[in-house]
N, C-alpha and C positions, 0 to 999 in steps of 0.2 A: 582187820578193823576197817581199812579202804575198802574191801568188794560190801562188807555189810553195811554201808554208809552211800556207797553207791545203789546194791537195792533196796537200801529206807529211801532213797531221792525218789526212783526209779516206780517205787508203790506210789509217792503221794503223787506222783505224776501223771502214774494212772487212775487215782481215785479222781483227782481235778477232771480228767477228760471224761471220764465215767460220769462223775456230776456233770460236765458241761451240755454231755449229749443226754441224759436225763431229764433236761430241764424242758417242758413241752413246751413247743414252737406252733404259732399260728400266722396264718397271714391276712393280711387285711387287707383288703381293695376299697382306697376310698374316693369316691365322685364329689365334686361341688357344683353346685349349681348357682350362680349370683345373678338373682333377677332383679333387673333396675328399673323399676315403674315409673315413666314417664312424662308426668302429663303440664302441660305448656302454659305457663301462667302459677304455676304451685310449684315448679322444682321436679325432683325427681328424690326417692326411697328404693331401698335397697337390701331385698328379702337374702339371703344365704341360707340352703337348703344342703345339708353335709347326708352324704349314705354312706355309713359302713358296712360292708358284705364277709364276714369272715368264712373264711372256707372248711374250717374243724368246729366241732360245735364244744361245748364246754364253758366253764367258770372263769370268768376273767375281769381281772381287774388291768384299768386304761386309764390313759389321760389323751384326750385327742387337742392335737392344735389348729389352730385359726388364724390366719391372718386377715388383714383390712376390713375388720371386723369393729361394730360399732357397742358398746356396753347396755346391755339393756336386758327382755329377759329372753330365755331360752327355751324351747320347745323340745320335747323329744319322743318318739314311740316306747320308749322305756325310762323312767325315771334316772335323772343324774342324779348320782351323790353330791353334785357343786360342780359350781365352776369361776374361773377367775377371768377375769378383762381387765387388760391395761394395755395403752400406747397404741392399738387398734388389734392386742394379739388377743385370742379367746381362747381358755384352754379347761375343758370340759370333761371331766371326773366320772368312771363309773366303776363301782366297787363290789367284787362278787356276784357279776351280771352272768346270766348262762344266757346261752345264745344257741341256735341252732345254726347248722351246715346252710349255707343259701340264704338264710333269713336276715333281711335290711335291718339295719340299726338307722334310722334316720332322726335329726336334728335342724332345727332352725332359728337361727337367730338374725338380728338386724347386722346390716353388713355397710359400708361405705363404698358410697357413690364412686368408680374407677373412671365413670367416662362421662363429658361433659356433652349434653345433647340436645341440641334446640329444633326447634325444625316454622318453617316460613312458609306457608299457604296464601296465595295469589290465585285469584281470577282474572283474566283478562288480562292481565298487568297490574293491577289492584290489589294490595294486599288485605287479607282478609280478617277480620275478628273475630278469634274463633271462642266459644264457653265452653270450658273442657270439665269434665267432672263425671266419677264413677266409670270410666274406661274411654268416654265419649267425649267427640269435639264435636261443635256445631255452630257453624256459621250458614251466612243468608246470601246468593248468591244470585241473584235471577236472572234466568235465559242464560244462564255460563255455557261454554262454549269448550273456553280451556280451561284449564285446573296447571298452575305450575306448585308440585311438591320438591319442596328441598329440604334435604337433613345435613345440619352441621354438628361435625364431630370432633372430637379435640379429647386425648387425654387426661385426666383430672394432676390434681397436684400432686397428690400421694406417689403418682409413676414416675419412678427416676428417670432423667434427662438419660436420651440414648437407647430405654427401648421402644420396641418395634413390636406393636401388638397386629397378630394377626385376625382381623377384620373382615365379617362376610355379610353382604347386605343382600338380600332377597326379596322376589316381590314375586306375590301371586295375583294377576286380576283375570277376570269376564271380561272376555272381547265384546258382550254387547253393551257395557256398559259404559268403560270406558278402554282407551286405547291408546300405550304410548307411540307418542309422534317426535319426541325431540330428549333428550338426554345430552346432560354437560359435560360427559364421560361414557364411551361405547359400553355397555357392559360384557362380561369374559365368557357369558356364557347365555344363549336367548333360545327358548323354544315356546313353539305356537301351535295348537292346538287349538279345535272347533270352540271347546268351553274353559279356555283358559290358557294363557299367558306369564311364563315364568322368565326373570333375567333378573340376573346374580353379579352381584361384584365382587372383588378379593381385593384388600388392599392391606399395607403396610401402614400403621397408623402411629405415627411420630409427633405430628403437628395437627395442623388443623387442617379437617376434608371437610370440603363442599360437596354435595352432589346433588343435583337438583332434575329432576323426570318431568315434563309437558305431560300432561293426560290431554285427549279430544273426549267429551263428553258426546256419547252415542247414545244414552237411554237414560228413563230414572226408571224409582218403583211408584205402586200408586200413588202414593204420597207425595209425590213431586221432590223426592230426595234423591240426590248423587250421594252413593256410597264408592268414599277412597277407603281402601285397605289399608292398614300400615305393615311396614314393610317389616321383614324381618333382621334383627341385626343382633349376630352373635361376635365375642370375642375372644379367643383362648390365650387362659395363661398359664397353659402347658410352657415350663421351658424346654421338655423337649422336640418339641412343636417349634418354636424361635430357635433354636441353637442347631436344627437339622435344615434347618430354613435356612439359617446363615450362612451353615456350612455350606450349604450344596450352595447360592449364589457367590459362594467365595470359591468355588473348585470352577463352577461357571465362569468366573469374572478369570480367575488364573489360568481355564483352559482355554477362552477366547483372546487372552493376552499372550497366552504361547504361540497358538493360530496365527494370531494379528503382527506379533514382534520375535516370537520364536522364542529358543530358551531365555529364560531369564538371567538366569547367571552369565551365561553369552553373551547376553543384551548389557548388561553391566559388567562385563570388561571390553566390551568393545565402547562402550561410551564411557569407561575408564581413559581407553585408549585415545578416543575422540580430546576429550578433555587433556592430556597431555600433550597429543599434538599441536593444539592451541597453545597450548603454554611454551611451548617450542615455539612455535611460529610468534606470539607475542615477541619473547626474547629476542627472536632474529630480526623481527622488524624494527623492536627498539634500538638495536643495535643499527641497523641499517639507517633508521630517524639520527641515531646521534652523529652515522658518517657523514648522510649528507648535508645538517647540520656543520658540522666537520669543513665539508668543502664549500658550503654557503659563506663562510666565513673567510677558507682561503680565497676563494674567487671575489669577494669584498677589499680582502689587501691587496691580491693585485690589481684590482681596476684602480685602488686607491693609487698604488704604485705607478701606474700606465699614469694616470692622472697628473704625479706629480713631474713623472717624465715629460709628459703634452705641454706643463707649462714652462718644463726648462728649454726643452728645444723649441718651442713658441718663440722662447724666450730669446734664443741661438738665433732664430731665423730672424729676429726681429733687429739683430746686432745687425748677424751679418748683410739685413739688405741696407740698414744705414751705411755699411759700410763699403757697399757695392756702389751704394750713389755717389758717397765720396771718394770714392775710386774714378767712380765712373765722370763725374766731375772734371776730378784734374787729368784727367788721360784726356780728355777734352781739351782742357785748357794746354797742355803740352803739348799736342797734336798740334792743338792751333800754333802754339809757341814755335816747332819745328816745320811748321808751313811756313811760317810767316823768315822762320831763320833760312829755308832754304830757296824761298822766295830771293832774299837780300842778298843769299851766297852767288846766288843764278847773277844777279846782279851785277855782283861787283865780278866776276869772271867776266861776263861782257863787257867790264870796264877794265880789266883786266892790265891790257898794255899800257891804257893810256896811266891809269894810276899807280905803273911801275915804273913811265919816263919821271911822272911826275915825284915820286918818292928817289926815285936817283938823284934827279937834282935836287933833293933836297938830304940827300947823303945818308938818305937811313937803311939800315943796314939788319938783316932781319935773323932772328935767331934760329942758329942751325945753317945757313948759309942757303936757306927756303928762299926762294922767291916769292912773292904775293900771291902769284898765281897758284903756286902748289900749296901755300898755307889755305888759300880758298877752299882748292878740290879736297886737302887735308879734312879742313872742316864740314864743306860738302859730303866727302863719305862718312865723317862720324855723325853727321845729321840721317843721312841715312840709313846709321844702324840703328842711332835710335829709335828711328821711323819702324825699324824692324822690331828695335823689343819692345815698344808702343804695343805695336801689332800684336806681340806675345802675350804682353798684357792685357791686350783687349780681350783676344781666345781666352787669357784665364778668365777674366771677368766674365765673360759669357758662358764659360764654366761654371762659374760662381752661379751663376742664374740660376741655369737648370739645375745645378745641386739644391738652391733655394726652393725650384718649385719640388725635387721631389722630397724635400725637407719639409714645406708646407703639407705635400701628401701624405707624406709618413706621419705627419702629429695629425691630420684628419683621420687616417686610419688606427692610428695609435688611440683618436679620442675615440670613435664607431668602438673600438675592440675594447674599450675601457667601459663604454654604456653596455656594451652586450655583457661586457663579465654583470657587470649591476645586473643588470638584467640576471643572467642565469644564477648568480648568488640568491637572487629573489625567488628564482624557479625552482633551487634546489630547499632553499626555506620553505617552501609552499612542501614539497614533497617530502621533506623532512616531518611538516606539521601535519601530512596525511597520513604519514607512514607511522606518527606516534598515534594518530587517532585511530587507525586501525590495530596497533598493536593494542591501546585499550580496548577497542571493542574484542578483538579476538580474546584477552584476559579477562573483563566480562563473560562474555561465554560461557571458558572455564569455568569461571567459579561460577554463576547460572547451572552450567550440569554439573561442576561438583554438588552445588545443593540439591539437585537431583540427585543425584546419586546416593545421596543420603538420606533423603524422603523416601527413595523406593526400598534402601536398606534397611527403613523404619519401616515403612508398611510391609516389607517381604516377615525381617524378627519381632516385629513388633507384634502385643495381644491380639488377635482376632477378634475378642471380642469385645465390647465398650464395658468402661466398669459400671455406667448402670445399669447394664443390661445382667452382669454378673450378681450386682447387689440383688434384682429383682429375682435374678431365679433364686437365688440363695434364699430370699424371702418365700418363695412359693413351695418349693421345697424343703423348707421347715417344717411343714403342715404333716406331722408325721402324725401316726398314733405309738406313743410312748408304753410301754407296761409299766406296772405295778406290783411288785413284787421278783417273783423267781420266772414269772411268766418270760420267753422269749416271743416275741412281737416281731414280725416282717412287715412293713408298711412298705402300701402303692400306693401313688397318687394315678389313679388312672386317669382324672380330667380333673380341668378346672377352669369353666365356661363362663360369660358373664353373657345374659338374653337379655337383649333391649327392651320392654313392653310398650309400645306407642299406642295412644288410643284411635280407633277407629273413628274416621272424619264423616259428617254428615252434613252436606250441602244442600242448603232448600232454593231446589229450584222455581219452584211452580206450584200453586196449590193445586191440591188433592181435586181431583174429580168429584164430589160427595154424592151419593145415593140417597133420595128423599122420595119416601114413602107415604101416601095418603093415612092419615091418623082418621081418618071415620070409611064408616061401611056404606056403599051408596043402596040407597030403600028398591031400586028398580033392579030385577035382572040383568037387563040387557047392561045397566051402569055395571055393575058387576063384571060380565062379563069382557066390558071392553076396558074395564080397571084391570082383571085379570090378563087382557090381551098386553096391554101397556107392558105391565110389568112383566109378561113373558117377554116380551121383546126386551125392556132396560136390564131384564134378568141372560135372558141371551147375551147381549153384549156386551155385558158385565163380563159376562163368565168367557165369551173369546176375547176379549181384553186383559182377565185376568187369567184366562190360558198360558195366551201369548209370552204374558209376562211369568208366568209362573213356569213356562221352560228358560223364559232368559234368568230369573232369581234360582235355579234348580229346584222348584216345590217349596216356594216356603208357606209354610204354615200356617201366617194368617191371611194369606189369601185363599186359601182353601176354607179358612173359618168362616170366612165372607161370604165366599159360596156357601157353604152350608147353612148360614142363616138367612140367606135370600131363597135358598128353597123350601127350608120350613117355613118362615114366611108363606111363600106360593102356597104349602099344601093349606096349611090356614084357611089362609082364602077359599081355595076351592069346598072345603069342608062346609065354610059357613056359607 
């Protein structure tokens, strides 16, 4: 029961593919054409012209789609069944059509204006006034000289923000009519030729283009008219036209960025690297900001410390020279005291004998069994030791001094060493406060190319393409033709162009030369003939005038009419 369950699966699996590839397949090629007429003072219309080209011929039923398509009615070389419009999409029904192999299906309907387009005409510097109607402008310019043409372009609203239409402007003129001399913009591509003059632009059309061409005005036609050409200006909204565009300036912009900076991925881990080293060196400098911070602060306490030393021993030195003067004082006055006492001792030894008769008779009797004379010298040499440790005394005191002065030295130097600490605590504060302002600036940085680093890792994974430029193609690529029934349908969008129509500009120069012919016959011969002569000759120089001019307009045609009725005229005459 399982293998017969298996080939029941196994049949209907192949009758499904059996139907799938049964079902006839055709392909379609379909062109668009959106022409946008114009004209300056009325706006601009906008005709859309659809071909379908199938390549099997046969019975087919369709639905073809449209976008930025306006609701109105429909045209076609073959009758539609219906069709439906909404929101700008159009989608146009045909039921049980045969069609031949090669043979166009074409359709037209009104379409919405895609591209906004004004254009400014100037003489001399003068802008002009121009009355435009039925394909034609005409303004009044006399003796012009120069012609400045500018076309302003701009996107319409319906095109989502983001894309990038590709944009070709062209110009054909007569170098004997007129001739450019000056352009706002080089064009991409210029070629010169005896009877005409071609330059093209290419641009990318996001926002709004100016571009504006100087003409030198070299000739009219008889009529005393400058004819400006207008220029040609197509748009495609092939997306893949824009998305092969993109691409190749996005392998451009990637492979001059490898040239310029080398690999990529290289280049962002080395300014990974970059970025950590800084952040390394931030840290170290911080830290080095908070040492010398650190020792601003030590060097602060000890100058304070020296400081409070300068004013103890100030203080010391201040005692001890009071105390060196009162020293110094009484070593004076004892000095004196022991001059004055060895003075009176010298004294009474010269009187010596006499005031020892004189103390025997008077029975006095001296202790120790000393004489006067030896109590004298007794006293005498103790006067003179003192005299000696006077002396000692003095040397310390003059000790004292110089220890005084280098006591005062030392707190001078102690102060000097206490302002310079101030000082370098100030010096190391300053260095402290440059060395944080460069650790911020180096952390800065950092994070400066870390935010790089993450803009370039967004633009490296990030979409390539903008979403409206994706919405847009999604919109244009819509435009499929759909079947109807069991039919399978391969739809191409081969093109999808938009042709600017600008009308042809007509500058009146100078009035017209006019030919004025005698309206009666003169009664004499000879009048005759020399009316005859006249007009051979204004007939002559008519005709190398309008030669002239009829190689520089290439032959047109009604100057050839001119001639020819100037010479039936003639034969007239000569007849009668």
């Amino acid at each position: 029961m399982a293998r017969i369950r298996w080939v029941l699966l196994l049949l209907i699996f192949l009758n499904l593919i059996a139907g799938a590839l049964a079902q006839p397949q055709v392909t379609v090629r379909k062109n668009i054409l959106r022409v946008q007429k114009v004209t300056p003072g009325h706006g601009s219309s906008t005709e859309v012209s659809v071909t379908l080209l199938f390549e099997s011929e046969g019975v087919y039923s369709f639905t073809d789609n449209l976008v930025f398509a306006e609701c109105g009615s429909v045209t076609s070389t073959a009758p539609a069944s219906g069709y439906f419009c909404r929101d700008g999409r159009l989608r146009v029904s045909w039921l049980n059509l045969s069609v031949s192999s090669g043979e166009p299906l074409k359709y037209t309907a009104p379409g919405v204006s895609l591209l906004e387009v004004s254009l400014v005409v100037s003489a001399e510097g003068q802008p002009l006034q121009l009355s435009c109607e039925a394909g034609y402008c005409r303004g009044v310019a006399p003796g012009v000289r120069e012609v400045n043409y500018t076309i302003i372009l701009s996107p319409s609203s319906v095109i989502p923000e983001g894309v990038q239409l590709p944009v070709s402007i062209s110009w054909s003129i007569d170098p004997a009519f007129l001739y450019p001399i000056a352009f706002s913009e080089n064009p991409q591509s210029l070629r010169e030729s005896g009877t005409e003059i071609s330059f093209q632009w290419s641009v990318f059309l996001s926002g709004t283009y100016k571009l504006s061409v100087v003409f030198e005005v070299r000739g009219e036609n008889p009529w005393g008219e400058v004819l400006v050409p207008a220029p040609t200006i197509t748009a495609s909204l092939d997306p893949r036209l824009q998305l092969s565009l993109i691409e190749r300036y996005r392998s451009l912009m990637a492979s001059f960025m490898e040239r310029s900076l080398g690999n990529l991925t290289e280049m962002r881990n080395n300014i990974t690297k970059l970025r950590d080293l800084l952040l390394n060196l931030s840290a170290q400098l911080e830290e080095q900001s908070a040492m010398l911070a650190s020792a601003a602060g030590a060097a602060d306490q000890a100058s304070d410390a020296i400081s409070v030393a300068v004013y103890q021993l100030s203080s010391a030195a201040q005692t001890i020279e009071s105390a060196e003067s009162a020293l110094k004082r009484g070593l004076e006055n004892a000095s004196n005291a022991l001059k004055l006492a060895r003075e009176l001792a010298q004294r009474a030894l010269e009187n010596a004998e006499e005031l020892e008769r004189e103390f025997s008779k008077l029975n006095i009797t001296w202790v120790g069994n000393y004489t006067f004379s030896e109590l004298v010298n007794q006293a005498k040499s103790t006067l003179t030791t003192m005299q000696s440790q006077l002396g000692s005394y003095e040397n310390l005191l003059a000790q004292y001094s110089i220890a005084k002065g280098s006591l005062y030295t030392g707190v001078n130097e102690l102060r000097v060493a206490a302002s310079q600490l101030r000082k370098l605590g100030n010096m190391l504060r300053e260095g402290s406060r440059g060395m944080a302002q460069l650790a911020k600036g180096f952390r800065e940085a950092a994070e400066l190319i870390d935010s790089t680093i993450l803009k370039l890792a967004s633009s490296l994974e990030a979409q390539p393409y903008p979403e409206g430029l994706l919405e847009f193609n999604r919109t244009i690529t819509s435009q499929v033709v759909e079947p109807i029934g069991e039919v399978s349908v391969k739809s191409e969008l081969m093109s999808d162009v938009v042709y600017v129509s600008l009308p042809l500009l007509k500058l009146k120069r100078s009035e017209p030369q006019a030919l004025t012919l005698p309206s009666y016959a003169a009664p004499r011969r000879s009048g005759l003939a020399l009316e005859l002569a006249a007009l051979l000759l204004v007939a002559a120089a008519t005709y190398a005038v309008l030669s002239k001019s009829n190689k520089r307009a290439r032959g047109s045609e009604q100057m050839l009419a001119e001639i020819r009725q100037l010479r039936e005229r003639l034969s007239r005459l000569e007849v009668e």
